[in-house]
ROMI-76243 format. One record per residue (C-alpha): residue in one letter; x, y, z. Coordinates in steps of 0.2 Angstrom, whole numbers, plus 5000, padded with zeros to 4 digits. Each point is the difference from the previous one (the first is absolute). Example, Ala and Ser with C-alpha at 12.3 -4.5 7.8 and 13.67 -1.06 7.14 Angstrom:
2
a506249785039;s500650174997;
# end
This chain:
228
x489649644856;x500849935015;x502150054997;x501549945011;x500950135007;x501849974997;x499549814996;x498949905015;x501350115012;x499149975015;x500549825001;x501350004992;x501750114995;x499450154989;x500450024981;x500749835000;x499449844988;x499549925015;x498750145005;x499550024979;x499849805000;x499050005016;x498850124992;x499649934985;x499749845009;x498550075011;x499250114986;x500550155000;x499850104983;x501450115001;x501750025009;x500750155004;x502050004999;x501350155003;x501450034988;x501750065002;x501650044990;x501749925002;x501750084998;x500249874985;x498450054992;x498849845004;x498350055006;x499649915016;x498449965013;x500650145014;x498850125010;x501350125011;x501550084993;x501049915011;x500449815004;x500050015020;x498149975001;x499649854989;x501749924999;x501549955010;x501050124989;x500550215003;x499950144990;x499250084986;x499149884985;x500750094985;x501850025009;x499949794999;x500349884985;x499049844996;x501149885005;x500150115017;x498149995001;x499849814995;x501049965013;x498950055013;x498849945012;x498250084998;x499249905012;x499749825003;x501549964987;x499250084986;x500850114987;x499850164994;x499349964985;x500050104982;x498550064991;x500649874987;x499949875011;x498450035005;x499350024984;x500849834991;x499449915018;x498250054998;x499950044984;x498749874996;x499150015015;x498750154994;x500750105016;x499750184997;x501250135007;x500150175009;x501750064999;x500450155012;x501450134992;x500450135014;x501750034992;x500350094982;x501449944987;x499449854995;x498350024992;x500749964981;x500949835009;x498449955008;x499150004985;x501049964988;x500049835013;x498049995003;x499849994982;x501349854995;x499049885011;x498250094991;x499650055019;x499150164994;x498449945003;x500549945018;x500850125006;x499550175010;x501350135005;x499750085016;x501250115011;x500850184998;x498750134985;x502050034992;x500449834994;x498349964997;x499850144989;x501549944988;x499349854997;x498550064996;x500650094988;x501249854994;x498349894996;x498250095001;x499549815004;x500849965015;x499050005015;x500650145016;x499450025017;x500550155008;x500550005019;x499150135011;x500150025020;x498250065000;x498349974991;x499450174994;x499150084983;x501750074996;x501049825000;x498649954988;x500250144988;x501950005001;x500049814994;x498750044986;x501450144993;x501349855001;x499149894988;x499849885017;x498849854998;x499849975020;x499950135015;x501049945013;x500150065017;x500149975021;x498649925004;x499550115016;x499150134992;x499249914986;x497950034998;x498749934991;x499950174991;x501750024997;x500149824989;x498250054993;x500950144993;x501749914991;x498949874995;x498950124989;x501550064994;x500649854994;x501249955014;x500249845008;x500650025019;x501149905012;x500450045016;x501449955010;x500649925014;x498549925008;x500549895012;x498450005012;x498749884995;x498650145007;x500850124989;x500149894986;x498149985001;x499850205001;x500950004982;x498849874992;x498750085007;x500550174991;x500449924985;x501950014997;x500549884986;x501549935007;x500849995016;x501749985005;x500649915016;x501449915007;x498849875006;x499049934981;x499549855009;x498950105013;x499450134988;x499449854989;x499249955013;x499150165003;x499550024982;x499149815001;x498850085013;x499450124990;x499949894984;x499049895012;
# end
């Protein structure tokens, strides 16, 4: 699986439409978004806690209503865009989704929303064991990935007591025997974020399933080498 960290955010503005449209275009199998909580409720495409970094606005995300939000630059004129949005865009495009919860309190909302546009099936939840947790426990069915900082034995165990479908971990200290062992567990692994195209190799070569990278283009790139 080649997956769009944050949407094709290497060229263009991160967890935007742009960057989700600019992925799909060139391939890619899945795009990884980040979500966030407004003051008003509305469940938005955010990484940070605050504004400062991706926008032109201050201040904390869930101190900030929609309208505060929508009026905001994220880069290149784009808007901060709702899950919603995002959803009803590319709904018919076939486009799978990873979306990253690092933040708890809105595990219910997020469901409750993957499953009036019959996303289940195309959707992963990644991020923060908590929230992940919840939602697991909301749908058996639904798909989560599990963020860990490290690859190790015990990050694979701690995802099979989670009910988790994917290990998914920092790439640096990912080995052959490491994914040998999830995958005769039963676990799929991704690894993220790959943005060398040598490193990129070195995960293919080991055998992850899916890679994630703020630059698909080159990764598929990479992947047509070895299919070759």
């Amino acid at each position: 699986m080649v997956i769009a960290h944050r949407g094709a955010s290497g060229h263009c503005p991160e967890n935007t439409l742009k960057g989700i449209e600019e992925a799909i275009s060139i391939g890619c199998d899945v795009v990884e978004i980040d979500l966030k909580v407004t003051r008003d409720g509305h469940i938005i495409l955010m990484h940070d806690d605050y504004l400062d970094r991706t926008t032109n606005g201050r201040g904390e995300v869930k101190r900030a209503t929609l309208d505060q939000i929508k009026n905001l630059d994220a880069g290149e004129g784009e808007r901060v865009p709702l899950l919603t949005e995002v959803f009803e865009r590319f709904e018919t495009s076939g486009a799978k989704f990873m979306l990253d919860v690092s933040n708890a309190g809105f595990e219910e909302r997020l469901v409750k929303v993957v499953k009036s546009f019959d996303f289940e099936d195309r959707s992963i939840f990644s991020g923060s064991h908590g929230p992940l947790a919840l939602i697991k426990s909301l749908d058996p069915k639904l798909k989560i990935a599990p963020s860990f900082d490290r690859a190790s034995r015990e990050g694979v165990a701690k995802s099979l007591s989670m009910g988790a479908d994917i290990y998914n971990c920092n790439y640096r200290t990912v080995s052959r025997h490491l994914v040998e062992l999830a995958h005769r567990s039963g676990l799929q692994v991704i690894v993220w974020v790959v943005n060398d195209t040598d490193e990129m190799g070195k995960m293919i070569d080991v055998g992850v399933d899916g890679i994630t990278t703020d630059y698909p283009d080159a990764l598929l790139g990479v992947a047509r080498r070895f299919v070759d």
